[in-house]
C-alpha positions, 0 to 999 in steps of 0.5 A: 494504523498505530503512530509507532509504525515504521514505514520501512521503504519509501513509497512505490508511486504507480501514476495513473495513465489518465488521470494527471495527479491520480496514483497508486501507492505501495509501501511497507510498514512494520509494526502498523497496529503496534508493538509485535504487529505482524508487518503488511504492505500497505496499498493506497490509492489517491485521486487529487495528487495527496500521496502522504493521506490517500483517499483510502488504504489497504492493508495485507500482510506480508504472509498473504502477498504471494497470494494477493501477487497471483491473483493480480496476475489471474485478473489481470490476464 
């Protein structure tokens, strides 16, 4: 992730339900690999309670999000 990125929306935090400092974290970032990059949501996962360095990331971009909606929806079911 390039440091000029702007996240865009504060951090959606999704605790986990058994473990006490473990959460999912959701947030959007402009321009994540510099100037023009194309904008993703950016997926997080920290297990000791570090919401500002996640253990490990993921990035999607926004085209892809519908998709990656109704997949979670599939296995989800």
């Amino acid at each position: 992730m390039s440091e000029n990125s702007k996240t865009t929306l504060a951090p959606i935090v999704i605790p986990y339900k058994d473990r006490p400092r473990a959460c999912i974290l959701v947030t959007k970032l402009d321009e994540p690999y510099g100037p023009d990059s194309e904008s993703v949501v950016s997926i997080g996962c920290t297990l000791k309670g570090d919401t500002s360095d996640p253990s490990w990331k993921v990035h999607v971009p926004l085209g892809l999000v519908p998709e990656l909606i109704n997949a979670l929806r599939e296995v989800h079911e």
